[in-house]
C-alpha positions as CSV (number, residue, x, y, z in Angstrom):
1,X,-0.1,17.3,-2.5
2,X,-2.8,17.7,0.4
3,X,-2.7,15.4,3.3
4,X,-5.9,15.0,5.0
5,X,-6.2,13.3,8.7
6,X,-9.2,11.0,8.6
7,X,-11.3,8.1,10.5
8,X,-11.5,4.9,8.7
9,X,-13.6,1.9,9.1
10,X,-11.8,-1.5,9.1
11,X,-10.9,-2.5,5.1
12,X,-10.4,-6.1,4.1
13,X,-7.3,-6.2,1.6
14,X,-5.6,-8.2,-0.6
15,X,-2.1,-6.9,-0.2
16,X,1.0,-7.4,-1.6
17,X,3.8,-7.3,0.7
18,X,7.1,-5.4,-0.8
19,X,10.0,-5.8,1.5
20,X,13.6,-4.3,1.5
21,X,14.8,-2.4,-1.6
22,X,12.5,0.5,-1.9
23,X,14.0,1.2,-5.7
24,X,12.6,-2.3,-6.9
25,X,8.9,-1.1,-5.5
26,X,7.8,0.3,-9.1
27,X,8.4,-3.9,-9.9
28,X,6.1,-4.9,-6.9
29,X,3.4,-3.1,-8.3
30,X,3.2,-4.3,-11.7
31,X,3.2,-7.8,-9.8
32,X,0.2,-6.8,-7.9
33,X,-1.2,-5.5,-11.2
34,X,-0.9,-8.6,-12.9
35,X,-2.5,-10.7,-10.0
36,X,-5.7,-8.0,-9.7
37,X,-6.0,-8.5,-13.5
38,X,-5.5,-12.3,-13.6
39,X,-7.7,-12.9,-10.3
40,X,-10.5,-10.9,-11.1
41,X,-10.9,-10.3,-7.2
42,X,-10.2,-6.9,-6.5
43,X,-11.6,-5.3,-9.8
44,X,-9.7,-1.5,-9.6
45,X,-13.0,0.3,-11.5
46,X,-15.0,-0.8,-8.3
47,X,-12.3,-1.4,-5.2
48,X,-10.1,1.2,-3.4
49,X,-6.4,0.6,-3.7
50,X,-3.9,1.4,-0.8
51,X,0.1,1.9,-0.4
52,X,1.0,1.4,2.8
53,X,4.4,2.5,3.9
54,X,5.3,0.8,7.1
55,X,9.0,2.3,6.8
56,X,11.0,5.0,5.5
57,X,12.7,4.5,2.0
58,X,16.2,6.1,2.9
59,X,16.2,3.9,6.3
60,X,18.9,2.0,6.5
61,X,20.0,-1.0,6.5
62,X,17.7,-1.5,3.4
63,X,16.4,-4.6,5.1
64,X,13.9,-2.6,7.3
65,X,12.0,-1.1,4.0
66,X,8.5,-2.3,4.2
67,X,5.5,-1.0,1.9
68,X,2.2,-3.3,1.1
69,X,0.6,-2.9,-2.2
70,X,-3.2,-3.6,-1.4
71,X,-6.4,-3.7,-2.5
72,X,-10.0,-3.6,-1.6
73,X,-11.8,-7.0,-1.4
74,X,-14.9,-8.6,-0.4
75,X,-13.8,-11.7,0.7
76,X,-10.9,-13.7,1.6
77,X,-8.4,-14.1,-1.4
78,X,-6.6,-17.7,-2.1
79,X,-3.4,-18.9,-2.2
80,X,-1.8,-17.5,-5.3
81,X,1.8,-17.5,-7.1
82,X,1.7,-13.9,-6.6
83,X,2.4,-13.4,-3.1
84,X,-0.5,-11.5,-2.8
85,X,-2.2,-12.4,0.7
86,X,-5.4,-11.5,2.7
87,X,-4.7,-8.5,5.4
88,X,-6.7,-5.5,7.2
89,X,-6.7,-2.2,7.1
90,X,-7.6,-1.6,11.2
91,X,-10.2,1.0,11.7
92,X,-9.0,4.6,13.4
93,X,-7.1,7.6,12.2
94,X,-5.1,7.7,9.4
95,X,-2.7,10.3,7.3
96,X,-4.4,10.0,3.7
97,X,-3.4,11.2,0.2
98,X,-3.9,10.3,-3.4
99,X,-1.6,10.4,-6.1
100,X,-1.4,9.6,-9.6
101,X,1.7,9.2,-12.0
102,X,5.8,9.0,-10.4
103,X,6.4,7.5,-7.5
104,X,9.4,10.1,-7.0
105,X,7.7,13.1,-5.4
106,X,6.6,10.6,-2.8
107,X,9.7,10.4,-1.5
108,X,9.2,13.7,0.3
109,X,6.7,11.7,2.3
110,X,9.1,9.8,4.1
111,X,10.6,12.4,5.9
112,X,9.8,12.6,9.6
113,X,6.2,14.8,9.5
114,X,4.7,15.8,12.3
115,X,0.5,15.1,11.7
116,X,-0.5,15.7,15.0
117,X,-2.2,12.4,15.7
118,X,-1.3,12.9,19.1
C-alpha cells in the first residue's frame, strides 16, 4: 500500500460519524451506503469518498475510537435518519491512500507512523 503526502483544497462532505467500537465499522459503512443510495446526494460514480480515522483502532478504552465515513458533496445535506451530517475536509497536508476490498490490512495503519509532516 503506497502512502502519498499531499496538499488538499478544502472538501465539503457528507460524513458519517462512527464512534467507539472499531469492529462494528464494516456496519457504519453499509449505513452510509444506504443513505448515499437513498439520498441521491453524493452519487459515488461522480463524488470522492473519504475514511477518516481520527483515532487508533487498538486505543483503549474503546470509547475514544473515532472514524467518519464521508463523502463528496456539492451542497449542504439535510437532516436525515441516517446520521449522516454536513462536515469539511480543511485544506492543507494530508497522509493519503486508497484501498479497495478488507478493511483488515488497514489495521497496520493505525500504528504510530512517522510521515514527516513536520
Amino acid at each position: 500500500m503506497i502512502i502519498k503526502i499531499v496538499n488538499i483544497k478544502a472538501i465539503k462532505v457528507a460524513a458519517l460519524e462512527h464512534l467507539h467500537e472499531p469492529e462494528k465499522l464494516e456496519q457504519s459503512i453499509e449505513q452510509f451506503k444506504a443513505w448515499r443510495n437513498e439520498s441521491g446526494c453524493s452519487p459515488v460514480t461522480e463524488k470522492r469518498t473519504f475514511g477518516i480515522a481520527h483515532s487508533n483502532p487498538e486505543a483503549r478504552p474503546i470509547q475514544t475510537f473515532r472514524f467518519d465515513i464521508c463523502g463528496e458533496v456539492d451542497a449542504d445535506i439535510t437532516d436525515n435518519a441516517y446520521g449522516v451530517v454536513n462536515k469539511e475536509i480543511p485544506a492543507g497536508r494530508c497522509a493519503k491512500l486508497r484501498h479497495k476490498g478488507s478493511l483488515e490490512p488497514l489495521a497496520k495503519l493505525f500504528k504510530p507512523i512517522d510521515l514527516s509532516l513536520a
